[in-house]
N, C-alpha and C positions, 0 to 999 in steps of 0.2 A: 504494500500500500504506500503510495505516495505520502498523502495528504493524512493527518490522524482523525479518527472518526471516536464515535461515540465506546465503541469496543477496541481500537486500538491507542492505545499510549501516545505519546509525541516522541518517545525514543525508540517506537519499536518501525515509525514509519520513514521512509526513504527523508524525508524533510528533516526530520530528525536527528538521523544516523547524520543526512551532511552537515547539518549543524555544527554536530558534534565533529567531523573531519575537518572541518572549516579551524575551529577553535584549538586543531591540531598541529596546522599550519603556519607555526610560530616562525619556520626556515621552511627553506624547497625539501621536498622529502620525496624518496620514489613510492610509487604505490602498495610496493613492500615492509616500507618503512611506515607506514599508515596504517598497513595490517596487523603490525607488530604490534605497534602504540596501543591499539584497540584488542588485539587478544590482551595484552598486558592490564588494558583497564579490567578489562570483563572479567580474568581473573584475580584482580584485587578489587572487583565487586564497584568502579569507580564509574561504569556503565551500565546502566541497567539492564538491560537488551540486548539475547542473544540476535546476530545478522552473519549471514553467510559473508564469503567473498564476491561473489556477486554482489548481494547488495551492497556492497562498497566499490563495484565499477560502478553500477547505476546511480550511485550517490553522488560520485566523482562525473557522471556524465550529467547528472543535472546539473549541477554545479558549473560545469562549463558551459553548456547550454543556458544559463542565465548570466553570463561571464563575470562571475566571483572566481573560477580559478583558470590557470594556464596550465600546457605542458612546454616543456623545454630541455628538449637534449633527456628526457627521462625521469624528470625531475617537474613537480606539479607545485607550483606557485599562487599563493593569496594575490587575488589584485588588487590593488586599492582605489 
C-alpha cells in the first residue's frame, strides 16, 4: 500500500517506509547501505514495520519520481 489507510499504519505503507529512507539520507549511501540501516533499525526494534527489499526499491522509486532523491555513479542522494 502506498498511501496508509484506516487498517494500515503510516510505517507499514510505501509513504512511510520512504519517509523513513529519506531521514536516512544524512550522506549519499548505495541502496545496500539503506538496506543495512533499516534491517539494523528493525532489529533494534527502532522501526516499527517489517518491509521487504522491494519495498524499499519502490520506496526509492517514489521518491525519485517526486524528485526528493537522485542516483549518481550508484550512490542515491537527498535533494534539496
Amino acid at each position: 500500500m502506498l498511501m496508509p489507510t484506516k487498517h494500515i499504519n503510516f510505517s507499514q505503507s510505501l509513504l512511510g517506509f520512504g519517509s523513513y529512507l529519506l531521514g536516512k539520507l544524512n550522506r549519499p549511501k548505495t541502496i545496500d547501505e539503506l538496506w543495512r540501516d533499516y534491517q539494523d533499525d528493525l532489529k533494534n526494534e527502532l522501526y516499527a514495520s517489517e518491509h521487504s527489499f522491494d519495498n524499499l526499491v519502490l520506496s526509492l522509486i517514489f521518491l525519485y519520481g517526486i524528485n526528493t532523491i537522485v542516483e549518481k555513479n550508484g550512490l542515491i542522494y537527498k535533494c534539496d
